[in-house]
RODO-2510 file (C-alpha; in nm, 4 decimals, decimal comma):
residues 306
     n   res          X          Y          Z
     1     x     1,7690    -2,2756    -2,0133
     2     x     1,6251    -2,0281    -1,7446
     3     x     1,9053    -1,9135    -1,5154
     4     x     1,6207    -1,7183    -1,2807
     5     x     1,9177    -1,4601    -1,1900
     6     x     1,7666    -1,0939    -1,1609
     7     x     1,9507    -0,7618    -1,1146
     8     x     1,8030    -0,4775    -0,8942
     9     x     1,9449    -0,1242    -0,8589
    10     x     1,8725     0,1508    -0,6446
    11     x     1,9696     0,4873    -0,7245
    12     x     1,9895     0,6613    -0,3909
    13     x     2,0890     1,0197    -0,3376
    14     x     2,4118     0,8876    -0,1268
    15     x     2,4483     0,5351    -0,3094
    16     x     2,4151     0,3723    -0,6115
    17     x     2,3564     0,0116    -0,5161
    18     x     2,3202    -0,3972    -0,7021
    19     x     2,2063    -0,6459    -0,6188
    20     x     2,1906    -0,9883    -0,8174
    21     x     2,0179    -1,2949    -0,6659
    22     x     1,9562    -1,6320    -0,8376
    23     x     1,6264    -1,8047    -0,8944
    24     x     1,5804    -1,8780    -0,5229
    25     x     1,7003    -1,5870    -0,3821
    26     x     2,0337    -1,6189    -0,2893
    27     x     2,3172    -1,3489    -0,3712
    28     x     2,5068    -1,3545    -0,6144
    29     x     2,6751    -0,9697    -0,5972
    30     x     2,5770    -0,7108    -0,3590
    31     x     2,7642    -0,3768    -0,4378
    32     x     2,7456    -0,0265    -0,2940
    33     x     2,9188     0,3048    -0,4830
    34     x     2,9204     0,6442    -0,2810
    35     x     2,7963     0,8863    -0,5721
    36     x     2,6121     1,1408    -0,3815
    37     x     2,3255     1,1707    -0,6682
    38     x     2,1635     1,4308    -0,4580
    39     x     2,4916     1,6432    -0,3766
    40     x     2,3159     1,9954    -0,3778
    41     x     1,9614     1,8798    -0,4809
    42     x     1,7858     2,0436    -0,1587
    43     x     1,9493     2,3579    -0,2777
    44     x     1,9305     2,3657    -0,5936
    45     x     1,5736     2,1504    -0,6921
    46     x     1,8129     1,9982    -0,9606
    47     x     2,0720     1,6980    -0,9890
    48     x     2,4303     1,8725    -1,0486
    49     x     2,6052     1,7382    -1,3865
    50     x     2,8969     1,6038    -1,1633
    51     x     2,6754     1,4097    -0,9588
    52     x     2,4817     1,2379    -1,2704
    53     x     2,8126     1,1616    -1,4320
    54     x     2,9314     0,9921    -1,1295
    55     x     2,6147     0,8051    -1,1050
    56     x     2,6209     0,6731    -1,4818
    57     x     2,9813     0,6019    -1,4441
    58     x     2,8391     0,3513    -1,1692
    59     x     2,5524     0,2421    -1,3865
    60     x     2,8240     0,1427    -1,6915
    61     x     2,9774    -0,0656    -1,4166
    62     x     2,7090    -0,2188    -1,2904
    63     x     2,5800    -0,3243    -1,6024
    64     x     2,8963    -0,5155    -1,7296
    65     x     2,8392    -0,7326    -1,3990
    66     x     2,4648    -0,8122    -1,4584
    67     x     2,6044    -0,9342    -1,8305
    68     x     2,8736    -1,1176    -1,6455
    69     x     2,5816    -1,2773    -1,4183
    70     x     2,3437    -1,3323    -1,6950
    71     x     2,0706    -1,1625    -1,5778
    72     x     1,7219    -1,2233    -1,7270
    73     x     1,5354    -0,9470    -1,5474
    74     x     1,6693    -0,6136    -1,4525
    75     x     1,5200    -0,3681    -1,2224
    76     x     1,6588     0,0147    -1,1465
    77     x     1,4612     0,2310    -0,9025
    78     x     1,5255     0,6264    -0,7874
    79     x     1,4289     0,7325    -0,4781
    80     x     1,4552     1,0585    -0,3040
    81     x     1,7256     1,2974    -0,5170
    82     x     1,5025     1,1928    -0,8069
    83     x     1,1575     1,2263    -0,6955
    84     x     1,3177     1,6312    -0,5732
    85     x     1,4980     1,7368    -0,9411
    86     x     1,3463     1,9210    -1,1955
    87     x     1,5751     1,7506    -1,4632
    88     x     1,5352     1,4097    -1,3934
    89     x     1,3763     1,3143    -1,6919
    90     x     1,7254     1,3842    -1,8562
    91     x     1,8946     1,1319    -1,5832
    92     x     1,6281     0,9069    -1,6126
    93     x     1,7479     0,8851    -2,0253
    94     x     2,0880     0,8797    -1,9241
    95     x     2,0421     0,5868    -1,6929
    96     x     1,7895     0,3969    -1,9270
    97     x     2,1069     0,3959    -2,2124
    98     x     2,3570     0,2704    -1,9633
    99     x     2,1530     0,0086    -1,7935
   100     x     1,8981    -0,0787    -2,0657
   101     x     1,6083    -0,0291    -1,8647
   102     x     1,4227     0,2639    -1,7460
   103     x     1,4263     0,3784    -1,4114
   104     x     1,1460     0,3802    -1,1960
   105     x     1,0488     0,6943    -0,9523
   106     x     0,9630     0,5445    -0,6151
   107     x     0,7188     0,7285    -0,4031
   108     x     0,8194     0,7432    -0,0432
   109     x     0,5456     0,4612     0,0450
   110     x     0,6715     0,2719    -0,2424
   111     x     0,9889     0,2840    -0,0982
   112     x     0,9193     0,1851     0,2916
   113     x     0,7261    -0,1191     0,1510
   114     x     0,9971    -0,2863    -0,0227
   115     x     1,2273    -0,2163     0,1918
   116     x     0,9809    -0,3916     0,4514
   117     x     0,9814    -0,6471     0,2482
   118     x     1,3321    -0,6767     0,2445
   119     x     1,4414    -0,6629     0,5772
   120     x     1,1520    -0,9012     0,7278
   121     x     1,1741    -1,1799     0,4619
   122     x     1,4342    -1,3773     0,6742
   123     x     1,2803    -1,2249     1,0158
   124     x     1,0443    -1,4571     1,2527
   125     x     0,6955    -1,3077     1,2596
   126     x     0,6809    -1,4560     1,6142
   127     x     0,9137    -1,1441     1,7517
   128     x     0,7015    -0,8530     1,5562
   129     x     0,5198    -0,6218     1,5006
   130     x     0,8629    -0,4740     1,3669
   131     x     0,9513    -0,0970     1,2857
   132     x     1,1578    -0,0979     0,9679
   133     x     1,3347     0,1976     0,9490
   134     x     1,5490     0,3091     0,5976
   135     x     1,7535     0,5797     0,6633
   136     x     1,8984     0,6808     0,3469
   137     x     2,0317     1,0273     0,2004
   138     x     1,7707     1,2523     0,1141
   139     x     1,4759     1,0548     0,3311
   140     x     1,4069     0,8313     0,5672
   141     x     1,1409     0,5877     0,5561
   142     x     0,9235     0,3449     0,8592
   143     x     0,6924     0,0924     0,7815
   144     x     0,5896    -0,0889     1,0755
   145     x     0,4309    -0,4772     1,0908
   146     x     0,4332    -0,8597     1,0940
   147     x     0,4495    -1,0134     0,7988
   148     x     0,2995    -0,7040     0,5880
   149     x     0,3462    -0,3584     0,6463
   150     x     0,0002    -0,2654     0,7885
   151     x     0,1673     0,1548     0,7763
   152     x     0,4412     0,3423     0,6068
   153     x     0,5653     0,6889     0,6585
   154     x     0,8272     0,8608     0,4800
   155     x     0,9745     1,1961     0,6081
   156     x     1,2284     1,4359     0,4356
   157     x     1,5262     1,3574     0,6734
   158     x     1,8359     1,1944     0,5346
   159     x     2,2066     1,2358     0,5923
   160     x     2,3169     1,4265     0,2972
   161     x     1,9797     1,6406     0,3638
   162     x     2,0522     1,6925     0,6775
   163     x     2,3972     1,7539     0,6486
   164     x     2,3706     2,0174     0,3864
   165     x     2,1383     2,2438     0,5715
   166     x     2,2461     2,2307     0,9352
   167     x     2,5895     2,1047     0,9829
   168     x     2,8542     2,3551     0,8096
   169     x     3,0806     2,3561     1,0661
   170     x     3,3908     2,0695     1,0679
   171     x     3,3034     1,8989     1,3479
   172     x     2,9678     1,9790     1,3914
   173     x     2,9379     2,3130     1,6428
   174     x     2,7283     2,1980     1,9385
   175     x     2,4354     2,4224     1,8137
   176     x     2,4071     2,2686     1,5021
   177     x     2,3465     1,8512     1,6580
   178     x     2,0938     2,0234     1,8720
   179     x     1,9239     2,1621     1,5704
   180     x     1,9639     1,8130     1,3499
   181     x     1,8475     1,6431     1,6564
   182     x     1,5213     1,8675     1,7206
   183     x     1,4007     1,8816     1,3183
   184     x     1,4399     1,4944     1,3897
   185     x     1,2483     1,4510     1,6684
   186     x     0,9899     1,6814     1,4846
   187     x     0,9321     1,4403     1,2105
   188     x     0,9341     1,1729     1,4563
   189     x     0,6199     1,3660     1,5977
   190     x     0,4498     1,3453     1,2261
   191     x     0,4910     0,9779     1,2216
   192     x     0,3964     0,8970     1,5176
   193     x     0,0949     1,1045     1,4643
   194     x     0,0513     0,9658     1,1127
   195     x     0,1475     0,5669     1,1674
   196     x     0,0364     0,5089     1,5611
   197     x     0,0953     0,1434     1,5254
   198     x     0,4880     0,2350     1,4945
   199     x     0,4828     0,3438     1,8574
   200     x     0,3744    -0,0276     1,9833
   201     x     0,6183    -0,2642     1,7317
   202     x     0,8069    -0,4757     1,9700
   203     x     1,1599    -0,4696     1,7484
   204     x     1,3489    -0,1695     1,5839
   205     x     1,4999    -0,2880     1,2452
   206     x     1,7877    -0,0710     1,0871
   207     x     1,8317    -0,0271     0,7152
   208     x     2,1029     0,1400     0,4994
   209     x     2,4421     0,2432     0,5000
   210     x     2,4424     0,4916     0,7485
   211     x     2,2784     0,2059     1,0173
   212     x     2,5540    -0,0319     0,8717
   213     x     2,8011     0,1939     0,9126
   214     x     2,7610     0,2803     1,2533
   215     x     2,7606    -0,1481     1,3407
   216     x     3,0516    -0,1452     1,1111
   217     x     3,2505     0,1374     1,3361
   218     x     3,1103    -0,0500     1,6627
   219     x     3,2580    -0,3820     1,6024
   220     x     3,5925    -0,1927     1,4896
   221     x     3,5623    -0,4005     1,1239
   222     x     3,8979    -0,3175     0,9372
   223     x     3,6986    -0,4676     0,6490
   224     x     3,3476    -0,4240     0,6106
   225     x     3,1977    -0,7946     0,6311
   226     x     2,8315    -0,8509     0,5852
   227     x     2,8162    -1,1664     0,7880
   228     x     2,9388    -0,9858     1,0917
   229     x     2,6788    -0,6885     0,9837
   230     x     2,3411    -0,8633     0,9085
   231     x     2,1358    -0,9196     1,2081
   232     x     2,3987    -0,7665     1,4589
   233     x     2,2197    -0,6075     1,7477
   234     x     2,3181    -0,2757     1,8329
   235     x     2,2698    -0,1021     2,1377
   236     x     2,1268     0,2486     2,1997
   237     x     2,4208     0,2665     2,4261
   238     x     2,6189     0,2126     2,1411
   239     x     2,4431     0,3897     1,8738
   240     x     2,5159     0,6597     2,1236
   241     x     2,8624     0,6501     2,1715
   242     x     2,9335     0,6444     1,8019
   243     x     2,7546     0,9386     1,7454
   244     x     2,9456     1,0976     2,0244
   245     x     3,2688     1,0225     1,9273
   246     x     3,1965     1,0828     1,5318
   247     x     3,0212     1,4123     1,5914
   248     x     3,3376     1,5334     1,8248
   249     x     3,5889     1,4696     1,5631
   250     x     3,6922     1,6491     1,2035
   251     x     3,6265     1,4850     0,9045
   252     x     3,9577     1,3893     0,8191
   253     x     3,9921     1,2090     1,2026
   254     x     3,6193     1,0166     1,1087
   255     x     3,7711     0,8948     0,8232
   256     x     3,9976     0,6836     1,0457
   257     x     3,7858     0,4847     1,2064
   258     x     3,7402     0,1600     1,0960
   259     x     3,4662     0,0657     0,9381
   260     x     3,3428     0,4203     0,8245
   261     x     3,3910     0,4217     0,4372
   262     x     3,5798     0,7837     0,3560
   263     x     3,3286     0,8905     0,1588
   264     x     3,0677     0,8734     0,4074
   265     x     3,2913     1,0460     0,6792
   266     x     3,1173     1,4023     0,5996
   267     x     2,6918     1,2672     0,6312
   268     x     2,7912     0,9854     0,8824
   269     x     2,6903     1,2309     1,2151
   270     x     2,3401     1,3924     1,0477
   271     x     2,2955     1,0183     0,9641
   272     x     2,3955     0,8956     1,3523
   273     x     2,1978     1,1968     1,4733
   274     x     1,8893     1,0153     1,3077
   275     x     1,9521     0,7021     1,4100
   276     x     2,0078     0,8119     1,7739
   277     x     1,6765     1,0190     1,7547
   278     x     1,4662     0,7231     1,6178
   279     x     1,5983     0,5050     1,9321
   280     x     1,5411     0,8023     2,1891
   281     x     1,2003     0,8836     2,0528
   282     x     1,0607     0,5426     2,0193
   283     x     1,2705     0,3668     2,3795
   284     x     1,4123     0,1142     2,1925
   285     x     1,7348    -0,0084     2,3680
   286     x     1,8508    -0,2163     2,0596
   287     x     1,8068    -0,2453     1,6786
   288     x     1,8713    -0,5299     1,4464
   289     x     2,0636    -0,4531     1,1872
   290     x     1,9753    -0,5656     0,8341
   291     x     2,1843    -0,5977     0,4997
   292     x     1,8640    -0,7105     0,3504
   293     x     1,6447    -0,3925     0,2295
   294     x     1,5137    -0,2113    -0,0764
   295     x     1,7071    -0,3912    -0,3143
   296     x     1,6019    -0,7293    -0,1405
   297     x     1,2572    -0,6421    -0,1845
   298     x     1,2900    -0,5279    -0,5481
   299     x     1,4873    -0,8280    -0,6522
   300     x     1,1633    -1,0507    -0,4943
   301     x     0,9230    -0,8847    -0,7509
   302     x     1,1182    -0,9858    -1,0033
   303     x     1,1544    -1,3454    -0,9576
   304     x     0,7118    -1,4076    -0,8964
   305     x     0,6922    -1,1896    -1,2261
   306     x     0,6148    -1,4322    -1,4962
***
């Protein structure tokens, strides 16, 4: 008998991520490894071997879950590290053996429109147009609309990317925010002038761990808990004073704060930075937070594929 459960993956450059749903949608396991795919990729045009090993280490995991789950449809997408290395045909076979399916290279539109998808499936049309924003490691993507994005935009700004090139200093020197937060508000300029429509959405719509994270370290969770996360409305006053107090302190005193996962503790202020930027540029005063994103909207095309 049909189960209808499907598996999705997204190979991020921070995160490897599953997600497994059953036949109407609901989830089943939703799980989230920091393996920094793109560690030196900006650099270096290539993934480094530590970083794919850590990734397929992942994949081997995630795999023995789907089985566990009974999956009948599997679906593994790379985003931003990927679509930057010269070698990732050689991940790409890597990851095919593990999960036993091929990856699929997701073009920065690609990759705003499912994650559209994602977050708004559970949204009321009745309070859009909405700006989706995915702020992941390497990029960052907007798609702005109702019930369909009607433009996407994806820019080369992510936290590990970000991180890398400007902030070398533990914390941050002042110099270097002001630098992270100016190349952000230059890209902001692009898709603005690229997308128009994302200047007159009505509601800001946070993707991703580093938007998670920051809720996460604003409600003081001990334990992260996605019912406290999804569709908790954080302030710009907020998103603020997180990226104050994170950007003022050393890595190993980020680490303590609850709700910031210690592996994120060295991207977490490009990734604030962004966030902050985004809300400044566009005079939002709040954004919903979503759990739902890329992998939501993979996981959908799975289950109306006959």
């Amino acid at each position: 008998m049909s189960t209808g459960v499907v598996a999705a993956i997204d190979c991020g450059t921070n995160s490897t991520r599953l997600l497994v749903t059953d036949g109407g949608g609901a989830t089943l396991e939703r799980l989230m490894r920091i393996t920094r795919l793109g560690q030196g990729t900006d650099a270096t045009g290539s993934l480094a071997d530590s970083a794919v090993q850590r990734t397929l280490e992942v994949l081997r995991e995630y795999r023995t879950i789907i089985d566990r789950h009974g999956a009948e449809r599997v679906r593994m997408a790379a985003t931003s590290a990927a679509r930057d290395a010269a070698n990732r045909s050689s991940f790409f076979a890597m990851a095919a053996e593990a999960v036993g399916t091929p990856p699929e290279l997701l073009g920065g539109d690609d990759e705003a429109r499912l994650s559209f998808q994602g977050a708004t499936a559970d949204l009321d049309p009745a309070d859009g147009p909405f700006l989706v924003v995915d702020i992941g490691g390497g990029s960052t993507e907007f798609a702005v609309g109702t019930t369909e994005p009607e433009g996407v935009a994806s820019t080369e700004m992510g936290c590990v990317r970000l991180t890398e090139k400007y902030l070398h200093h533990d914390p941050p020197a002042p110099e270097e925010l002001s630098q992270v937060l100016s190349v952000a508000r230059d890209w902001l300029d692009d898709v603005a002038r690229d997308v128009p429509a994302t200047l007159e959405a009505r509601r800001l719509v946070g993707l991703a761990g580093t938007v998670t994270t920051i809720a996460a370290v604003e409600l003081g969770l001990a334990a992260y808990d996605s019912t406290w996360i999804h569709h908790f409305v954080l302030t710009r006053a907020a998103a603020e004073d997180v990226f104050r107090t994170l950007a003022t302190e050393t890595r190993a005193q980020r680490a303590h704060n609850p709700g910031l996962e210690e592996a994120r503790a060295d991207v977490i202020v490009a990734g604030a930075a962004i966030l902050v930027a985004v809300m400044r540029y566009f005079d939002y005063d709040e954004c919903l937070v979503s759990e739902r994103d890329i992998l939501d909207g993979l996981a959908a095309g799975l289950r109306v594929t006959p």
